[in-house]
MIBAMAR-457014 format. One line per 3 residues: number of its first residue (from 1); for each residue x, y, z of C-alpha. Coordinates in steps of 0.02 Angstrom, whole numbers, padded with zeros to 5 digits. Layout:
NUM> X/Y/Z; ...
***
This chain:
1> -02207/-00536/00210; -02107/-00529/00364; -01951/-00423/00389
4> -01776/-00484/00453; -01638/-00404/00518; -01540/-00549/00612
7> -01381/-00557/00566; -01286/-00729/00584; -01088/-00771/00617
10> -01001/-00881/00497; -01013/-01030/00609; -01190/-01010/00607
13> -01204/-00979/00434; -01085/-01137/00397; -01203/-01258/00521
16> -01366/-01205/00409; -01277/-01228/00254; -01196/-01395/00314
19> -01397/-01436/00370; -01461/-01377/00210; -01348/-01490/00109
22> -01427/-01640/00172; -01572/-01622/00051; -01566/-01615/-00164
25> -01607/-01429/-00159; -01488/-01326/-00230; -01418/-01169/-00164
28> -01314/-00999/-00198; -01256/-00906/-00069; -01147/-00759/-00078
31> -01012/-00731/00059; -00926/-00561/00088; -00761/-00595/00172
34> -00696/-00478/00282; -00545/-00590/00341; -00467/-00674/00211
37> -00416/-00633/00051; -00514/-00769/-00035; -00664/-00848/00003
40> -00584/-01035/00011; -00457/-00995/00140; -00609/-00960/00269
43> -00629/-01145/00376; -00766/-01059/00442; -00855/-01035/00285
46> -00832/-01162/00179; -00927/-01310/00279; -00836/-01473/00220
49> -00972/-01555/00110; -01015/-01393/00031; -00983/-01399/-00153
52> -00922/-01226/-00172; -00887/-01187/-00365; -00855/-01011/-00360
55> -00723/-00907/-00289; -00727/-00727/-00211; -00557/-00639/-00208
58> -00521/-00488/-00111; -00387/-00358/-00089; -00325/-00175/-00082
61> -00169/-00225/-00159; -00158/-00232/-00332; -00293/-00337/-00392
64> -00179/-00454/-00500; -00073/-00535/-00352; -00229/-00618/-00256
67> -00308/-00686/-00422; -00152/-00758/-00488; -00121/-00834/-00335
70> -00295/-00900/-00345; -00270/-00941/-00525; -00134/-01063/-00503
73> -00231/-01148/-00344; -00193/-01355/-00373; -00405/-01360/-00354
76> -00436/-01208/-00491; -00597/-01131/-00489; -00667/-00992/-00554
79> -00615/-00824/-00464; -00701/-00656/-00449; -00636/-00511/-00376
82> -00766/-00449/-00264; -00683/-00284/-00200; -00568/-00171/-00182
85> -00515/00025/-00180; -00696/00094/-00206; -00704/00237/-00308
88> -00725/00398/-00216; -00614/00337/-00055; -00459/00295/00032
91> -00474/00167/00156; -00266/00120/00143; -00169/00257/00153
94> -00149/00281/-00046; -00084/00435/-00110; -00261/00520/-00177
97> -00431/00468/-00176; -00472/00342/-00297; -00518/00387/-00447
100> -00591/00328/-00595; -00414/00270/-00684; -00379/00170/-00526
103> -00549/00062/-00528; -00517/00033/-00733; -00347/-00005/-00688
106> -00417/-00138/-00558; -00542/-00193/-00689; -00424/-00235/-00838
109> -00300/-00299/-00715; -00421/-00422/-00662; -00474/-00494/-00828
112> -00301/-00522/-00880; -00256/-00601/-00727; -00375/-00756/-00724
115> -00545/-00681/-00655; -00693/-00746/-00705; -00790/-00583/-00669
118> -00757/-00414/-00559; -00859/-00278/-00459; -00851/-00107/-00465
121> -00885/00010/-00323; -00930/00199/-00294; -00935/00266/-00113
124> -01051/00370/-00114; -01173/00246/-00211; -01153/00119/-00079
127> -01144/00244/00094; -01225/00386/00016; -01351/00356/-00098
130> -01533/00426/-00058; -01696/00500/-00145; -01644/00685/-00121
133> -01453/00706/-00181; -01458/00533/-00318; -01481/00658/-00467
136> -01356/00809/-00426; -01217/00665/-00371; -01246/00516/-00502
139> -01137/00638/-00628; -00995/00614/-00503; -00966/00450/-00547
142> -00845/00455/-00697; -00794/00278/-00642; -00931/00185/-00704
145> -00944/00216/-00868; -00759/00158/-00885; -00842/00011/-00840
148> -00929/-00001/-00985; -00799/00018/-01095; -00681/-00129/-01022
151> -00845/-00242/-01025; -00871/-00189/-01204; -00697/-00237/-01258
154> -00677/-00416/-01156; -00847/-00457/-01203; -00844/-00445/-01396
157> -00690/-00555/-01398; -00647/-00736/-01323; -00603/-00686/-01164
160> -00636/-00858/-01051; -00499/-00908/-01162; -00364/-00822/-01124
163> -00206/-00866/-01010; -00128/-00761/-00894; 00068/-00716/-00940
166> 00135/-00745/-00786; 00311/-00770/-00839; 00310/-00629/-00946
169> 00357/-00740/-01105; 00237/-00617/-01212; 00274/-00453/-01153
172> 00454/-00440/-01097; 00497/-00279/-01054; 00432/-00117/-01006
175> 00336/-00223/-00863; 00340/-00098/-00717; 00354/-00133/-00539
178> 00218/-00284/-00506; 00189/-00354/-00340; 00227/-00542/-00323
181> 00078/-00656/-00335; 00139/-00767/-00190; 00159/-00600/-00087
184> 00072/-00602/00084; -00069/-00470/00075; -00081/-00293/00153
187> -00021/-00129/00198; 00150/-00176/00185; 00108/-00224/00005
190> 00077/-00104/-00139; -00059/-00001/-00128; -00186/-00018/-00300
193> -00166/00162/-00337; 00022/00177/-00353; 00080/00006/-00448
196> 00130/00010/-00643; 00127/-00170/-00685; 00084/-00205/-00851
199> -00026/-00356/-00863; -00046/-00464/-01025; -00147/-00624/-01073
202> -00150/-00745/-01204; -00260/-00871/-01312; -00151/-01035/-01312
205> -00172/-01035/-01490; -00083/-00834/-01499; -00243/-00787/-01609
208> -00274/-00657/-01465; -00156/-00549/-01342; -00201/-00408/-01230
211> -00109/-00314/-01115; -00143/-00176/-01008; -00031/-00018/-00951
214> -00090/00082/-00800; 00033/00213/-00878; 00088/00254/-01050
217> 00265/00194/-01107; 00359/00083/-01216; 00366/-00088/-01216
220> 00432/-00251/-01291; 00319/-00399/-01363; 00406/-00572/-01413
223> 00312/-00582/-01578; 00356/-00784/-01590; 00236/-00809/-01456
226> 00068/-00753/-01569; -00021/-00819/-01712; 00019/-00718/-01899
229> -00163/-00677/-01882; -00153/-00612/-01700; -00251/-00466/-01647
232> -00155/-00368/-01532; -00235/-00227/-01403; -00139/-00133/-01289
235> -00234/-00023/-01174; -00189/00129/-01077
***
């Protein structure tokens, strides 16, 4: 089998996919953007008879802004957040390394915020990683069994069912400071590590609410806005 190494621009890549398009085939490509925010702002990617169906959001900012701004796009699609603070680094200027709390904070703050999926990165694992140090290092990564557990807890309930409360008409107080989905993104912008907003969701009938804390503390849930059967989990 032979062995490539070329690596193409996105004009390029947008002229072979506009070419392949011309035919029944059907095809999924993943994009990495290292522009834009989200995948569907990029002219360059997105060739104009593409039928794109998927979404990739990306940000260093707290990962709830880009995919409620995504979320409430007039042409919705589904949205996953493809990356941000890797765990193990600090790539802008946040006040410690990131730990494990911050990449389950970006996790849970991504399925309550409209995301149809989410990645989860270790630095070492993706710079790093090789046949002599895998085994002393892979203990090192605390982060990714965290994973495990917010997978565990989205997964054994209706999750592609609930709504994002963006108006905070479910949880109304004891919020925290959250960064404004229409915000531009960037430095100037919260960095992931430092931001308390609490973010909830909810099933449209109220059968199901969940909200997430990045830190412990009080706080206030309009109880009108939930079924009498509700099942209510509030992580921290």
């Amino acid at each position: 089998m032979e062995s490539r190494t070329d690596v193409l621009n996105a004009d390029q890549i947008s002229v072979g996919l506009a070419t392949a398009l011309t035919f029944d085939d059907v095809l999924l490509v993943p994009q990495h953007s290292t522009v834009l925010p989200s995948t569907v702002d990029d002219p360059n990617w997105i060739p104009a008879n593409a039928p794109t169906s998927i979404n990739l959001s990306y940000s260093y900012n707290p990962t709830y802004a880009i995919l409620l701004s995504d979320y409430d796009r007039s042409l919705h699609m589904p949205s996953i957040f493809i990356e941000g603070n890797y765990e193990g680094e600090n790539l802008e200027a946040g006040s410690h390394i990131t730990n494990a709390h911050d990449v389950r904070t970006q996790a849970y703050w991504s399925d309550l915020s409209g995301a149809a999926g989410w990645f989860y990165g270790n630095h070492w694992e993706v710079f790093g990683l090789d046949n002599g140090t895998w085994s002393a290092n892979i203990n090192q990564d605390i982060g990714a069994p965290q994973m495990a557990f917010v997978k565990s807890l989205f997964e054994a309930r209706k999750w592609w069912q609930l709504v994002p409360d963006e108006s905070h008409v479910v949880v109304t107080g004891g919020i925290g400071s959250c960064m404004a989905s229409s915000a531009q993104q960037g430095r100037t912008q919260p960095n992931a590590q430092d931001n308390t907003c609490a973010t909830t969701a909810r099933t449209a009938d109220g059968t199901l609410v969940i909200s997430y804390m990045p830190t412990a503390r009080s706080i206030s849930v309009d109880m009108t806005k939930l079924a009498a059967s509700a099942t209510i989990i509030i992580g921290t």
